[in-house]
C-alpha positions as CSV (number, residue, x, y, z in Angstrom):
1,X,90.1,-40.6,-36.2
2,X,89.2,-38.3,-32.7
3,X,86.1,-38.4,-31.2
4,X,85.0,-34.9,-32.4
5,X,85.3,-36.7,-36.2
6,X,83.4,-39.7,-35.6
7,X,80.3,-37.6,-33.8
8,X,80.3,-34.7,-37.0
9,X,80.6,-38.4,-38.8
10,X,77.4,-40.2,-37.1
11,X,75.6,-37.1,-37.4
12,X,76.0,-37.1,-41.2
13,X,74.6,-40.5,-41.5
14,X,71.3,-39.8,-39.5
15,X,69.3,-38.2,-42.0
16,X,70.3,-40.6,-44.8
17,X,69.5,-43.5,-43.0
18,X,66.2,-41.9,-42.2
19,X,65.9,-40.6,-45.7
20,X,66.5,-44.2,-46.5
21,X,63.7,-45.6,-44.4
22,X,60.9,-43.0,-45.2
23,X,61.2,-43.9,-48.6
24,X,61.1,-47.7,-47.9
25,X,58.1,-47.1,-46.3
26,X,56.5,-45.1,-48.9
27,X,57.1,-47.7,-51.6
28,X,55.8,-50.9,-49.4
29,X,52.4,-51.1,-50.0
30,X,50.3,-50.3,-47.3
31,X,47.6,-53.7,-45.9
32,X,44.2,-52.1,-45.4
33,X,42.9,-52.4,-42.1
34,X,40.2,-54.6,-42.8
35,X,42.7,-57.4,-44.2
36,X,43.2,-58.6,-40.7
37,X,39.5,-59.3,-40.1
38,X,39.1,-60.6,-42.9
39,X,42.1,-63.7,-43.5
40,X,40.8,-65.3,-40.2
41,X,38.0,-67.6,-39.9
42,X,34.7,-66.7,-38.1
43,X,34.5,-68.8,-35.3
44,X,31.0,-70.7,-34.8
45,X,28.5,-68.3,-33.4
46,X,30.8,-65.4,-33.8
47,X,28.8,-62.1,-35.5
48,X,27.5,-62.0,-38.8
49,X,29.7,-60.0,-41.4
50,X,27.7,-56.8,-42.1
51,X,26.6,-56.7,-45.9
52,X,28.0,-54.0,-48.7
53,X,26.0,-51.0,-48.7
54,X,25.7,-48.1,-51.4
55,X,24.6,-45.4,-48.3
56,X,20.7,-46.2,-50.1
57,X,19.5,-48.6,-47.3
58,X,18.9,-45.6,-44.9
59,X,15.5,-47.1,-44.0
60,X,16.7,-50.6,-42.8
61,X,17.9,-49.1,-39.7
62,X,17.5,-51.4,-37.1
63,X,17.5,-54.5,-39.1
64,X,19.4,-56.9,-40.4
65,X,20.5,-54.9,-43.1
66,X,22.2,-52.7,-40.3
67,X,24.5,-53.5,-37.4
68,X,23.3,-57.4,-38.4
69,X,25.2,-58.4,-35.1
70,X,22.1,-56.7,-32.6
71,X,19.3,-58.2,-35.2
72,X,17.5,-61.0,-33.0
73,X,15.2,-61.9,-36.1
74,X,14.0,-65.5,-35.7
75,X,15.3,-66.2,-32.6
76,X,13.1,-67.3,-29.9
77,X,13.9,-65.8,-26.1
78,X,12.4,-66.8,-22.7
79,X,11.8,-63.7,-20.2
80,X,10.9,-64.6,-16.7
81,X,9.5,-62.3,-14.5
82,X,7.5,-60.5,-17.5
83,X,4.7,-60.3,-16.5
84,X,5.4,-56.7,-15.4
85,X,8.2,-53.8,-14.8
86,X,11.5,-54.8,-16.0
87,X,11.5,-58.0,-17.6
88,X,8.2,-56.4,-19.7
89,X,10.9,-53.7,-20.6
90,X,13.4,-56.0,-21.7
91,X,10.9,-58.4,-23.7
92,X,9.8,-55.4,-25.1
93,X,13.3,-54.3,-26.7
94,X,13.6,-57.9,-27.7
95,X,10.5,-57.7,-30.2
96,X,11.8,-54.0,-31.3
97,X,15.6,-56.7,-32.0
98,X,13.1,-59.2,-34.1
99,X,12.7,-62.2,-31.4
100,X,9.7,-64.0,-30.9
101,X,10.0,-64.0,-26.9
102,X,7.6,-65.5,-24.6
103,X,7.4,-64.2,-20.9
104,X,7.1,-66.5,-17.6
105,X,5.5,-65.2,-14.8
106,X,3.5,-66.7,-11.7
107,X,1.0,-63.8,-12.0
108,X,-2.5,-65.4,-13.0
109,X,-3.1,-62.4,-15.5
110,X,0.1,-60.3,-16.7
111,X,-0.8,-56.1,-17.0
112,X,-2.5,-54.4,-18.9
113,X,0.9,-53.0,-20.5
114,X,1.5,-56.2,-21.4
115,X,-1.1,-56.7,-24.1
116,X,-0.6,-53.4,-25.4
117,X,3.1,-54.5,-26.4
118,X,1.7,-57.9,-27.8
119,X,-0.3,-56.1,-30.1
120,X,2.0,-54.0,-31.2
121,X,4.6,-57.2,-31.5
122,X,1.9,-58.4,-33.4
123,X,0.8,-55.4,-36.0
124,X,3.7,-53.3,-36.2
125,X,6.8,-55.4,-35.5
126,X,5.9,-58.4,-37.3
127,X,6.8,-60.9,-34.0
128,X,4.8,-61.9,-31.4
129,X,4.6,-61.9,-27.6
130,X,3.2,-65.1,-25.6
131,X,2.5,-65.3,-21.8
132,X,2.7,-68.6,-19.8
133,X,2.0,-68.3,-16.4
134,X,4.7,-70.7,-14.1
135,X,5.6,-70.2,-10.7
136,X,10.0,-71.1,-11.5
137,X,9.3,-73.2,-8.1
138,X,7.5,-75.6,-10.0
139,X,10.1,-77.3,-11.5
140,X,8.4,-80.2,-13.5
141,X,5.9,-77.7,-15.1
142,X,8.5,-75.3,-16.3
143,X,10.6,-77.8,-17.8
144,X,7.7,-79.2,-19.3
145,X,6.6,-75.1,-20.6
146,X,9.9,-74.7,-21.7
147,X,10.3,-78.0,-23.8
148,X,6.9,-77.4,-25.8
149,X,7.5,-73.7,-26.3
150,X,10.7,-75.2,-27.9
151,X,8.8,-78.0,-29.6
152,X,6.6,-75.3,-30.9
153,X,9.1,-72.9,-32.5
154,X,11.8,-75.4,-33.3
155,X,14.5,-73.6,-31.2
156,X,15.3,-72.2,-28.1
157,X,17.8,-69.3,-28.7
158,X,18.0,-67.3,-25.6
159,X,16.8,-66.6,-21.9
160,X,16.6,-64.1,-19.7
161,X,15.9,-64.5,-16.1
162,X,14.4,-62.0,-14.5
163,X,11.8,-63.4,-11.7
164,X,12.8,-62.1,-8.1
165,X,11.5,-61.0,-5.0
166,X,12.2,-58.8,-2.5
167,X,11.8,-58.5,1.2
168,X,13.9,-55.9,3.8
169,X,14.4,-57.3,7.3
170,X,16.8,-56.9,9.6
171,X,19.5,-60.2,9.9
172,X,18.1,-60.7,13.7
173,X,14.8,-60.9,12.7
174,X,15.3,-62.8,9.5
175,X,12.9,-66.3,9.7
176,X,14.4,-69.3,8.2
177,X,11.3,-69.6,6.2
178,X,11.1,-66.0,4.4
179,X,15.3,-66.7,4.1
180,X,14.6,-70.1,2.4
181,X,12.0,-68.7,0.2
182,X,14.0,-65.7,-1.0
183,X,16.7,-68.4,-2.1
184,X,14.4,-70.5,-3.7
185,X,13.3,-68.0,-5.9
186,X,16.0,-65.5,-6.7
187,X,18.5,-68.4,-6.7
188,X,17.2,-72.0,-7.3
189,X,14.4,-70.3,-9.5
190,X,17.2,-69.3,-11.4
191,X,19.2,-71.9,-11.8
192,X,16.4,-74.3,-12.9
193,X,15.1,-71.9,-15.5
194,X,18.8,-72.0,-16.6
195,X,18.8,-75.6,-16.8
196,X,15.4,-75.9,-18.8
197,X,16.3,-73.6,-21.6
198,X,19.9,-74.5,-21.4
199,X,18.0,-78.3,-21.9
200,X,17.1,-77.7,-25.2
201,X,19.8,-75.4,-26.9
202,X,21.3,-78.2,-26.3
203,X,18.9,-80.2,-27.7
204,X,18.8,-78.1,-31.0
205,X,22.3,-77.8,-30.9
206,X,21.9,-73.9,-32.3
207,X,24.0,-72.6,-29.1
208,X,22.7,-69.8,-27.3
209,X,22.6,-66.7,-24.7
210,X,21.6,-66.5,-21.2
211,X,20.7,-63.4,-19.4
212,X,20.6,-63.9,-15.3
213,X,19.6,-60.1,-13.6
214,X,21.5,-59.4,-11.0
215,X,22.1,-56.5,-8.8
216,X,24.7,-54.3,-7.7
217,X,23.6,-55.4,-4.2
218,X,25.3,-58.8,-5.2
219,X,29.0,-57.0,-5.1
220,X,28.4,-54.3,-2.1
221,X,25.9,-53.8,1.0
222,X,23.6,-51.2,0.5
223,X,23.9,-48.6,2.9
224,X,20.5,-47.5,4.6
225,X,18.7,-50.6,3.1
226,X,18.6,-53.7,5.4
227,X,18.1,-56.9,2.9
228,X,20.8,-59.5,3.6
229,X,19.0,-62.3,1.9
230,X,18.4,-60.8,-1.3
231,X,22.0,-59.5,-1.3
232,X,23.3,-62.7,-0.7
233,X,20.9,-64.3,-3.4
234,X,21.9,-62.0,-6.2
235,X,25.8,-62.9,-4.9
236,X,24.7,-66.1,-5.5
237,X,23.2,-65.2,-8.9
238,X,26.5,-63.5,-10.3
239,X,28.6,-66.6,-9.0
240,X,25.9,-69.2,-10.0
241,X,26.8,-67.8,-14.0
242,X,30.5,-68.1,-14.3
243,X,30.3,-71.6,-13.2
244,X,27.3,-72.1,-15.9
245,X,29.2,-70.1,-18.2
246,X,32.3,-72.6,-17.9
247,X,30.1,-75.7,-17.8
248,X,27.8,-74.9,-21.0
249,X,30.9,-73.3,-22.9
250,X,31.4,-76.7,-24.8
251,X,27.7,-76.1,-26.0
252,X,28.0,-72.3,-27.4
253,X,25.5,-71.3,-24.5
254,X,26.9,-67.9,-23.3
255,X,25.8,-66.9,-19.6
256,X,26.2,-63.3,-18.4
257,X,24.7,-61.1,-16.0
258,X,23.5,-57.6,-15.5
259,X,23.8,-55.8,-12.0
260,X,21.3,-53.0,-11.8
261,X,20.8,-50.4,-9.9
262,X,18.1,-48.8,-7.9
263,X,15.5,-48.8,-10.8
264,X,12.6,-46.8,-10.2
265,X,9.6,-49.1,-10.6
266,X,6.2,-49.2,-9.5
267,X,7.1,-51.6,-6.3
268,X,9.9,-48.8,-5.8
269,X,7.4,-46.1,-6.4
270,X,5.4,-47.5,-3.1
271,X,8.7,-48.3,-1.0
272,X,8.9,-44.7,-1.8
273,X,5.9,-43.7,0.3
274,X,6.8,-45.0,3.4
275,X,10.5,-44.2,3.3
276,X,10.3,-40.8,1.6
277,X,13.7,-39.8,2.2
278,X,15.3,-42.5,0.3
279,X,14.1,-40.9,-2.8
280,X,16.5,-38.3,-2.1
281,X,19.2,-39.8,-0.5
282,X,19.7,-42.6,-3.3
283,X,20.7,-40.5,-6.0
284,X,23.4,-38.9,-3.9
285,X,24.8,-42.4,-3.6
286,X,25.8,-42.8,-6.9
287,X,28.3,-40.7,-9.5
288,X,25.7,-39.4,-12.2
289,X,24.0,-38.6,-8.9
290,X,19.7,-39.8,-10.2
291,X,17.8,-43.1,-10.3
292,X,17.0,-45.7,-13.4
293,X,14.7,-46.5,-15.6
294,X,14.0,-49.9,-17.1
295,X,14.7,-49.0,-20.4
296,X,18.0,-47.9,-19.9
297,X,18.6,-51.6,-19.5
298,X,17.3,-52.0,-22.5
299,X,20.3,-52.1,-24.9
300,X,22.2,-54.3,-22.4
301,X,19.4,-57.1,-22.9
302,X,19.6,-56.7,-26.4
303,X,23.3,-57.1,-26.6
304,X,23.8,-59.3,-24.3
305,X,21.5,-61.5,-26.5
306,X,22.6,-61.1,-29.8
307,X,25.9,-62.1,-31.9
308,X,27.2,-58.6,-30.4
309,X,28.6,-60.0,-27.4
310,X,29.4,-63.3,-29.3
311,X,32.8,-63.6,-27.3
312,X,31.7,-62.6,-24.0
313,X,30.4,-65.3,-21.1
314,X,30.8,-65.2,-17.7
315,X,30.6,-61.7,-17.1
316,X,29.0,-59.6,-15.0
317,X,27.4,-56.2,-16.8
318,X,27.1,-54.0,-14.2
319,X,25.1,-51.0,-14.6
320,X,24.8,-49.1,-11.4
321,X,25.2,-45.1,-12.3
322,X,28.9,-45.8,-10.9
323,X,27.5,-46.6,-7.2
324,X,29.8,-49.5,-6.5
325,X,32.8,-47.4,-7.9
326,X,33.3,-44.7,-5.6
């Protein structure tokens, strides 16, 4: 047969072999996409599976009746740093998610925003919010607050560690003292309220979440702003969770952290005032080109918490208006 016959040949054959295959695939019954999902097992602490619903349970938005996997009803969170600003934020979108949460902070007397969310925890939400004052320096004292609060509730579920300070000074003029207390607080402050909640998920042997707030500052060097201790203490921070993360594993206990950042707070609010011109310049530094709010880290708390990010530990969330991407 010549070459011209065998290509008018081939080119017969196509279409029947196609034919041939489109109708095998016609008649083979399709698997519905949710098969997968469901044939394997749900691995311990993995998200709940959402209910059936009828389209009638419109007003059980934002329970566990909806998107069960964000509902933190009946699980009890730590938030240090509370008192005020940020962690107040966060411990306030952890009552809206159903957790009983109780806030840590060295302030003798939290503010007044503070009880205004209690009460509403309280009267509206159907949770509660507690204040214990502890300096996370004190070591013995906040293992011992953190073993009765557990004693108390009969689990610890979650923590987020959001006690820091601040302080801008030049390297050269950096004190070993104001270094060593920086470190102490935004580092070893962490790590030992780590230690004392991770203490008694383990103890309960329910698993849990842990929450460490970090900052952009712990991946680049700010320009314009002259803070290499807390810098290298968030580094520190973001580091100080992956190797929590693959020790605590074993125990379900999920570490994470978020990397703000510049948040417009009231301490930011007075930086402001004597360097003016950073409230301009900042949100030129990053892409959606404006500062933060606390409660746009709201959501991140929340998931970072909850069954929703039931396979993620050891990460850093970081949440900085895409400064660190340029």
């Amino acid at each position: 047969m010549t070459p011209a016959r065998l290509l008018v040949r081939a080119a017969t054959r196509v279409p029947r072999v196609l034919q041939k295959l489109d109708s095998l695939l016609v008649s083979t019954p399709r698997v519905p996409s949710r098969a997968f999902s469901t044939t394997l097992p749900l691995l311990q602490g993995g998200p709940p599976k959402p209910p059936a619903g009828d389209g009638k349970d419109a007003p059980y938005l934002g329970t566990a009746k909806r998107l069960p996997e964000f509902n933190l009803s009946n699980k009890v969170v730590l938030v240090s740093g509370a008192a005020r600003g940020l962690g107040l934020t966060q411990a306030e979108a952890l009552l809206e998610a159903g957790a009983v949460v109780y806030a840590l902070d060295r302030l003798p007397e939290p503010s007044p925003d503070f009880h205004v969310i209690a009460e509403r925890a309280q009267k509206v939400l159907g949770t509660s919010l507690n204040y214990r004052q502890i300096d996370v320096r004190d070591v013995p004292n906040l293992n011992r607050i953190v073993e009765d609060i557990a004693a108390k509730e009969g689990r610890m579920d979650g923590l987020i560690a959001a006690a820091g300070i601040q302080q801008e000074t030049p390297a050269l003029d950096y004190t070993p003292e104001d270094a060593n207390r920086m470190f102490e607080i935004n580092i070893t402050g962490v790590f030992m309220t780590s230690q004392a909640v991770a203490k008694q998920m383990i103890k309960f042997n329910n698993g849990g979440s842990i929450v460490l707030i970090a900052s952009m500052s712990g991946t680049v060097a700010n320009r314009g702003l002259i803070c290499p201790a807390y810098n290298a203490s968030k580094a520190g921070v973001i580091q100080l969770a992956r190797n929590l993360a693959s020790e605590w594993g074993e125990y379900n206990i999920r570490v994470n952290t978020i990397s703000p950042g510049y948040i417009v707070t009231a301490m930011v609010e007075e930086l402001f005032k004597q360097y003016p011109e950073r409230r301009t310049e900042w949100p030129k530094q990053n892409m959606l080109q404006r500062l933060s709010a606390p409660r746009e880290y709201r959501g991140a708390s929340v998931f970072l918490l909850s069954d929703a990010s039931s396979f993620m530990t050891g990460a850093d969330l970081r949440m900085d208006g895409g400064h660190s991407s340029w």
